[in-house]
TORDRENKE-782046 format. One record per residue (C-alpha): z negated, x, y; residue in one letter; chain; residue number from 1. Coordinates in nm, 4 decimals, always signed. Layout:
R          w          u          v   timar   gumar   rodren
R          Z          X          Y       a       A      NUM
...
This chain:
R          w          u          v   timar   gumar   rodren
R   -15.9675    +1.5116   +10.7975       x       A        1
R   -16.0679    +1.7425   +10.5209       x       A        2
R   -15.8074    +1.9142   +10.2816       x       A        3
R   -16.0772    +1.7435    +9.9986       x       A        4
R   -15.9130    +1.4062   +10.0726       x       A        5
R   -15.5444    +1.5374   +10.0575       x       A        6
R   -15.6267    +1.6919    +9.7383       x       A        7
R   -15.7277    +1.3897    +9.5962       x       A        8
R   -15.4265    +1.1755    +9.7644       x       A        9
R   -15.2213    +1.4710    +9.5590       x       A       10
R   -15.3924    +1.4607    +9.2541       x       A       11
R   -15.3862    +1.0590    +9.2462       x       A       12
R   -15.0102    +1.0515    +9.3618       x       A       13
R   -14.9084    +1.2675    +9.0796       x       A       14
R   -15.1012    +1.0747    +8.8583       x       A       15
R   -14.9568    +0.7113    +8.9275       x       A       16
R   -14.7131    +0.5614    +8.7272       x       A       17
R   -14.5754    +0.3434    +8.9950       x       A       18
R   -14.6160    +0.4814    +9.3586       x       A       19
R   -14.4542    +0.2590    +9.6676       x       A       20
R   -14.4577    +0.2870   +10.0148       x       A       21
R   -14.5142    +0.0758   +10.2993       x       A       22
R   -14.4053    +0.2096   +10.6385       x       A       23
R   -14.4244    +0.0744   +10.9532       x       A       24
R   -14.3792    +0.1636   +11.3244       x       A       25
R   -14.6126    +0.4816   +11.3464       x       A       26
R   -14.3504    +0.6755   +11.0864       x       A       27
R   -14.0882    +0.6441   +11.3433       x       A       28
R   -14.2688    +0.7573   +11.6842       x       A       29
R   -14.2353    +1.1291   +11.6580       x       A       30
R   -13.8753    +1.0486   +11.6193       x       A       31
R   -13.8944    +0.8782   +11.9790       x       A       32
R   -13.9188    +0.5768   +11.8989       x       A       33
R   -14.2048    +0.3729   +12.0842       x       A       34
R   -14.4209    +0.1398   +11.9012       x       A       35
R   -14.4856    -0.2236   +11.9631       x       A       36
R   -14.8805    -0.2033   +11.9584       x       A       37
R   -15.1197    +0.0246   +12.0601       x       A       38
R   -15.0997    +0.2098   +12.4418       x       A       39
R   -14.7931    +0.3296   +12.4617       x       A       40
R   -14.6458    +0.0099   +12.2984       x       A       41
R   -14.3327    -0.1987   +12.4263       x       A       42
R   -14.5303    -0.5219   +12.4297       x       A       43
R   -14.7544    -0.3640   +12.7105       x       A       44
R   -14.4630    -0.3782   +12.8947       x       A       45
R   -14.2880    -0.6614   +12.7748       x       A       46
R   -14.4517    -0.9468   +12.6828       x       A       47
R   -14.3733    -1.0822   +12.2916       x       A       48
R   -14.3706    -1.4281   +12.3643       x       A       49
R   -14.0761    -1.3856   +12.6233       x       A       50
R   -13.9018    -1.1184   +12.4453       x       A       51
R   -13.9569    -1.1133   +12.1088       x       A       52
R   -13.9918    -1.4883   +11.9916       x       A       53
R   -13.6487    -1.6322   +11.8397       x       A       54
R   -13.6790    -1.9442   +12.0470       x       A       55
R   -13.7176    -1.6387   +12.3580       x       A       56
R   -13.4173    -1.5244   +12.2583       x       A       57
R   -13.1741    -1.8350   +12.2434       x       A       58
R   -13.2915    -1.9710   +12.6005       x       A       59
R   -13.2663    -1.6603   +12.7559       x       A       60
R   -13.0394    -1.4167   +12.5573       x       A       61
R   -12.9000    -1.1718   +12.8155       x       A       62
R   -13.3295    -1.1406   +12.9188       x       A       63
R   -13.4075    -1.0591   +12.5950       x       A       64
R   -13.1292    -0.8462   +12.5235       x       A       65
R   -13.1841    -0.6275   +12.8321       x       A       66
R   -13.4789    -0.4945   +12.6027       x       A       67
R   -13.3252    -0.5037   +12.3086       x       A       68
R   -13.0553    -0.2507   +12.5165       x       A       69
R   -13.2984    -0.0383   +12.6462       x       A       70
R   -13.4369    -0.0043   +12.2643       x       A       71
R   -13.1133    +0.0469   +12.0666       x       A       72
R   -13.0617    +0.3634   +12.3749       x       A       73
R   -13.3776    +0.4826   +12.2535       x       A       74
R   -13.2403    +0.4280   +11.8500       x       A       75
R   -12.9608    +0.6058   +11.9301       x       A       76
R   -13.0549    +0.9031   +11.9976       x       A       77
R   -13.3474    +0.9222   +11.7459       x       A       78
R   -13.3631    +1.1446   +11.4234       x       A       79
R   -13.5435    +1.1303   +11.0999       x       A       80
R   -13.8869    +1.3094   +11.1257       x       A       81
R   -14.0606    +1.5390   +10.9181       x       A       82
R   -14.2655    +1.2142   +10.7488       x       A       83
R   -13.9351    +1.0074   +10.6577       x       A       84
R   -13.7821    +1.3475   +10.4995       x       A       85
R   -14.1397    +1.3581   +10.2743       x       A       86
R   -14.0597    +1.0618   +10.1507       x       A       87
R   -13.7308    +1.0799   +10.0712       x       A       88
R   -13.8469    +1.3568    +9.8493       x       A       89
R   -14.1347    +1.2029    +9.6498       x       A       90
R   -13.8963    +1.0004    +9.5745       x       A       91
R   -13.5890    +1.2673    +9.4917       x       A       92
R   -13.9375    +1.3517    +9.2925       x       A       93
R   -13.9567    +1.0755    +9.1055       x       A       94
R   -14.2859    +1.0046    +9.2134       x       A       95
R   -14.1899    +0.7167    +9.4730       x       A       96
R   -14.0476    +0.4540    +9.3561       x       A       97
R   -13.9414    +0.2431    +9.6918       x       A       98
R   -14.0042    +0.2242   +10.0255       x       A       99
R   -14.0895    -0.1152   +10.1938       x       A      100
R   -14.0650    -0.0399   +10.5641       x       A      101
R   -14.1547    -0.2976   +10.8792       x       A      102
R   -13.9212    -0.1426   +11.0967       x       A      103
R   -13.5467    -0.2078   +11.1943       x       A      104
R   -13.4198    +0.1670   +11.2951       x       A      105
R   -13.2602    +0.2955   +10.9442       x       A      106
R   -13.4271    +0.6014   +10.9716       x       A      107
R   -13.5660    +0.5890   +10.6267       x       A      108
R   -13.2028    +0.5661   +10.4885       x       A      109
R   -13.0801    +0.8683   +10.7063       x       A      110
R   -13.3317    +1.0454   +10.5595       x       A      111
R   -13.2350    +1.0263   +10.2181       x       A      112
R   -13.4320    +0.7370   +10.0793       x       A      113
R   -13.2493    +0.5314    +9.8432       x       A      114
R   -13.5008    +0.2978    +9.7616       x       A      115
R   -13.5674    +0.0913   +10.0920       x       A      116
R   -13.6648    -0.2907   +10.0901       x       A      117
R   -13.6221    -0.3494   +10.5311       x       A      118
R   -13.9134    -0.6206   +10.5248       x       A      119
R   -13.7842    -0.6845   +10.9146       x       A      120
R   -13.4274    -0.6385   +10.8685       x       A      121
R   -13.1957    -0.3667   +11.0088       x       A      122
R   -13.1182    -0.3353   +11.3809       x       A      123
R   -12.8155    -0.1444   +11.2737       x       A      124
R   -12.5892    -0.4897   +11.2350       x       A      125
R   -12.5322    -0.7416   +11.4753       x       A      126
R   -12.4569    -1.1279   +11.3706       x       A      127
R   -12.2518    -1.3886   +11.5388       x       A      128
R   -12.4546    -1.6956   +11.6098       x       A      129
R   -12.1885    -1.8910   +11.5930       x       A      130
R   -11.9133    -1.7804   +11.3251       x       A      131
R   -12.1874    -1.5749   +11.1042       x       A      132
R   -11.9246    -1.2524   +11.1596       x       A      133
R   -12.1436    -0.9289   +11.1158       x       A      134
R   -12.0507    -0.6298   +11.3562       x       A      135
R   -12.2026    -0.2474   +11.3318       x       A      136
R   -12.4098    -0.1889   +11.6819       x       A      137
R   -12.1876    +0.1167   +11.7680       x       A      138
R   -11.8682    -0.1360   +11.7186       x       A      139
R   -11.9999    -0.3326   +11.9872       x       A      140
R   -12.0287    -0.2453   +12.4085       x       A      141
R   -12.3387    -0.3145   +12.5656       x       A      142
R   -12.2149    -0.2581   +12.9043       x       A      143
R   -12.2434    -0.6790   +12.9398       x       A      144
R   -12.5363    -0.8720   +12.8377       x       A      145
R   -12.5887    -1.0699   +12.5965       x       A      146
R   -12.3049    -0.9043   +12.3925       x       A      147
R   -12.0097    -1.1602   +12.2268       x       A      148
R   -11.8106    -1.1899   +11.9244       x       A      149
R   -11.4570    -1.2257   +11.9629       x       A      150
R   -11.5160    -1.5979   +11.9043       x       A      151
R   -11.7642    -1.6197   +12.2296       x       A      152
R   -12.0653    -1.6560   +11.9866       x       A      153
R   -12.3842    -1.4483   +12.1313       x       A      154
R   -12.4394    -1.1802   +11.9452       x       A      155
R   -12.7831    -1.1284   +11.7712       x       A      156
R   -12.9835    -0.7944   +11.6004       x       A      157
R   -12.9505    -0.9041   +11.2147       x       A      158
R   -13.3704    -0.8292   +11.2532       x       A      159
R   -13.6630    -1.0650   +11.2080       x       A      160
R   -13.7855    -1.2125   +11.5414       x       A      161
R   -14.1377    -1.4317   +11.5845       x       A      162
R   -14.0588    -1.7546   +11.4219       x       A      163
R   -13.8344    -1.6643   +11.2302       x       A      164
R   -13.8191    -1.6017   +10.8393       x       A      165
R   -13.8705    -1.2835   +10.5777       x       A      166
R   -13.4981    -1.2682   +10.4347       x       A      167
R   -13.5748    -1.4414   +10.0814       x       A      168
R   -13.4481    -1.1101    +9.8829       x       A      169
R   -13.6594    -0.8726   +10.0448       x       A      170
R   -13.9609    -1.1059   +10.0395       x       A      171
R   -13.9214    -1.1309    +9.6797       x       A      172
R   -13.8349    -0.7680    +9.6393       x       A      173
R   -14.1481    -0.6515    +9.8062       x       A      174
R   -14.3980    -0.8497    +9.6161       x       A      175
R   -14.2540    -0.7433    +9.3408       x       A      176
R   -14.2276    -0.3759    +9.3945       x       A      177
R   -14.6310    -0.4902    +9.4925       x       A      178
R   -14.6944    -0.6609    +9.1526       x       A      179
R   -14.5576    -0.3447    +8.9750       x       A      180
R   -14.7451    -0.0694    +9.1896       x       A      181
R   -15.0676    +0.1084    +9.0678       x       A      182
R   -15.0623    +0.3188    +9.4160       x       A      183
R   -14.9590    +0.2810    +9.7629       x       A      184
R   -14.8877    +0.4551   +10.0483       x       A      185
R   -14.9823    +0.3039   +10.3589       x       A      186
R   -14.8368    +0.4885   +10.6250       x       A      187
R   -14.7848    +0.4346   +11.0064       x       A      188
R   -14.9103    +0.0727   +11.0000       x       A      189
R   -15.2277    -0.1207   +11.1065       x       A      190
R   -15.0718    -0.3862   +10.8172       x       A      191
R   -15.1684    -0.6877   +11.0624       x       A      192
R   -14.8503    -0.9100   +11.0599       x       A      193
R   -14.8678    -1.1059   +10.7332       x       A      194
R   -14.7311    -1.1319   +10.5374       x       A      195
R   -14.5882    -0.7874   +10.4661       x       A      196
R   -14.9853    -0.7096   +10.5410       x       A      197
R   -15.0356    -0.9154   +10.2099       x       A      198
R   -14.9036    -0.6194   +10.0069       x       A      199
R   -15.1521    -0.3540   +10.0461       x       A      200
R   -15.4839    -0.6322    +9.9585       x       A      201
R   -15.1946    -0.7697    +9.6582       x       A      202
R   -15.2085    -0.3649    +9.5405       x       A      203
R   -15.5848    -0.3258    +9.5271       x       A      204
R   -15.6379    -0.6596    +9.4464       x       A      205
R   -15.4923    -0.5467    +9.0495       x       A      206
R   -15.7038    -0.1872    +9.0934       x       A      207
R   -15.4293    +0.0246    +9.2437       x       A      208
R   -15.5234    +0.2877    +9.5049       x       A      209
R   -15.4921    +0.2923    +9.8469       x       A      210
R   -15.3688    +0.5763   +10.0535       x       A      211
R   -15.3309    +0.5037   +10.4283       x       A      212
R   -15.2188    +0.7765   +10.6613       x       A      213
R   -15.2792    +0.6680   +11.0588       x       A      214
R   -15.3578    +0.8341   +11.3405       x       A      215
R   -15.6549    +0.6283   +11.3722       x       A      216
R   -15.8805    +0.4090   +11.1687       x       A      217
R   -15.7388    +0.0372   +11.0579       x       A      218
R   -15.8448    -0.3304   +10.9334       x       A      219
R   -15.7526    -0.1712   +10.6381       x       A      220
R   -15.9723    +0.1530   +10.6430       x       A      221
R   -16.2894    +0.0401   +10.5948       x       A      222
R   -16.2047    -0.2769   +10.3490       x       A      223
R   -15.9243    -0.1711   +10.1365       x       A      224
R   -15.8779    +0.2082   +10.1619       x       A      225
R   -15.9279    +0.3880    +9.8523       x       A      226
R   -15.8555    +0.7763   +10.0728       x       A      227
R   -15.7762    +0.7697   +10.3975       x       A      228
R   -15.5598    +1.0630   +10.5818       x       A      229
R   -15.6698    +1.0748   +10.9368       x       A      230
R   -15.3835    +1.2555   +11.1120       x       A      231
R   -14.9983    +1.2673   +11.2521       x       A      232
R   -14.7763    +1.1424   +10.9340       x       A      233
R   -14.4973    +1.4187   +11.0248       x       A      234
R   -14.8218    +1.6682   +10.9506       x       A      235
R   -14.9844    +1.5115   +10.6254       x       A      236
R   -14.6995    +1.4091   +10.4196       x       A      237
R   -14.5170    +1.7540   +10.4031       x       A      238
R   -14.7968    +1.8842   +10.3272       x       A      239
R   -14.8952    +1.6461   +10.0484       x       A      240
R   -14.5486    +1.7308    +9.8915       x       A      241
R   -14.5980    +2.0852    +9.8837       x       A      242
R   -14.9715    +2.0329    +9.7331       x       A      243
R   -14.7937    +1.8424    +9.4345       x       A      244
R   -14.5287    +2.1014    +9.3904       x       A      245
R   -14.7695    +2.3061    +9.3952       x       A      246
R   -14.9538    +2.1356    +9.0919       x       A      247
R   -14.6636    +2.0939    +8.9037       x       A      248
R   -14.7332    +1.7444    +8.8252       x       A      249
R   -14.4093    +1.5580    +8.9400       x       A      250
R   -14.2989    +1.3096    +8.6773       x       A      251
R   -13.9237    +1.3007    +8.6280       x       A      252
């Protein structure tokens, strides 16, 4: 990637009057957390349709959930990265106005973002089936699978499986943070599952720019992608951040 096209992402980010971004699993890999696509992904070892569908998960509960155990090990121990922090301070900025994330791991939030619409929900709660009773993860022992609620109710991620449903607020708060967005940062994310995909083509549909920062080219590159930033996230966005300091262009 040349520094010609982080220039211009830092010359165009200072510029916008409404900058948003949407994460998704890439962001969070460097803080050890695997992806679901790609070659390394946990659907090449597990397959989605017996793992990750809801209807997966009520026949079979304590199968699912021996993933879902292995993964919340793994979310455990992980840490904000260097590309969560950058964000968090474009924001602190007042240069980013939200962050609409795909993933479940809070990591954003630890980080320092404020702003965070959690398009898939939060893996950080856990909801009773059966009484509705929420529970924080580290409340709860995983040593037996599926875990309970007092009441016997199976216990479920409060997270968005296949076949499931966007929850209605942060649908609506997406496309709106969408609707009001002149630039968007497209970060860690092929933007294939619809219909938080939607956003970016809603974004340059209305003339807004399109930033997208993957390790490799995307659907997205080619079609939509006003500069692309060809490169490890926890690389390019601290060092977009400095080049705006550096400018002096933050709005506040």
């Amino acid at each position: 990637m040349s520094d010609d096209a982080l220039f211009q992402a830092a010359e165009a980010l200072s510029r916008a009057h409404y900058a948003v971004a949407l994460t998704g699993a890439g962001i969070s890999v460097e803080s050890g957390i695997p992806a679901f696509r790609g070659a390394q992904g946990l659907w090449n070892r597990y397959d989605p349709a017996q793992y990750a569908h809801i209807s997966a998960f009520m026949d079979h509960p304590g199968k699912v959930w021996k993933m879902l155990g292995e993964l919340y090990g793994i979310m455990k121990r992980a840490q904000p990265n260097a590309a969560h922090i950058a964000l968090a301070e474009l924001e602190e900025m007042g240069l980013l106005k939200a962050v609409v994330t795909q993933n479940v791991d809070g990591l954003h939030q630890r980080a320092g973002s404020k702003r965070v619409i959690e398009f898939h929900g939060n893996g950080e709660t856990l909801v009773c089936l059966s009484c509705g009773r929420s529970f924080r993860v580290e409340e709860v022992s995983l040593d037996e699978l599926p875990p309970r609620c007092p009441c016997s109710g199976i216990l479920k991620p409060n997270v968005v499986f296949f076949g499931e449903s966007i929850p209605p607020e942060a649908l609506s708060e997406a496309f709106e943070e969408a609707r009001r967005c002149d630039l968007m940062l497209v970060v860690g994310t092929s933007a294939q599952v619809y219909p938080a995909a939607e956003l970016p083509y809603k974004v340059a549909r209305e003339g807004g720019t399109i930033i997208e920062v993957n390790l490799e080219e995307t659907g997205l590159t080619h079609d939509l992608t006003t500069l692309f930033l060809k490169g490890r996230a926890t690389d390019l966005l601290p060092r977009l951040v400095d080049l705006v300091k550096a400018e002096g262009q933050a709005f506040t």
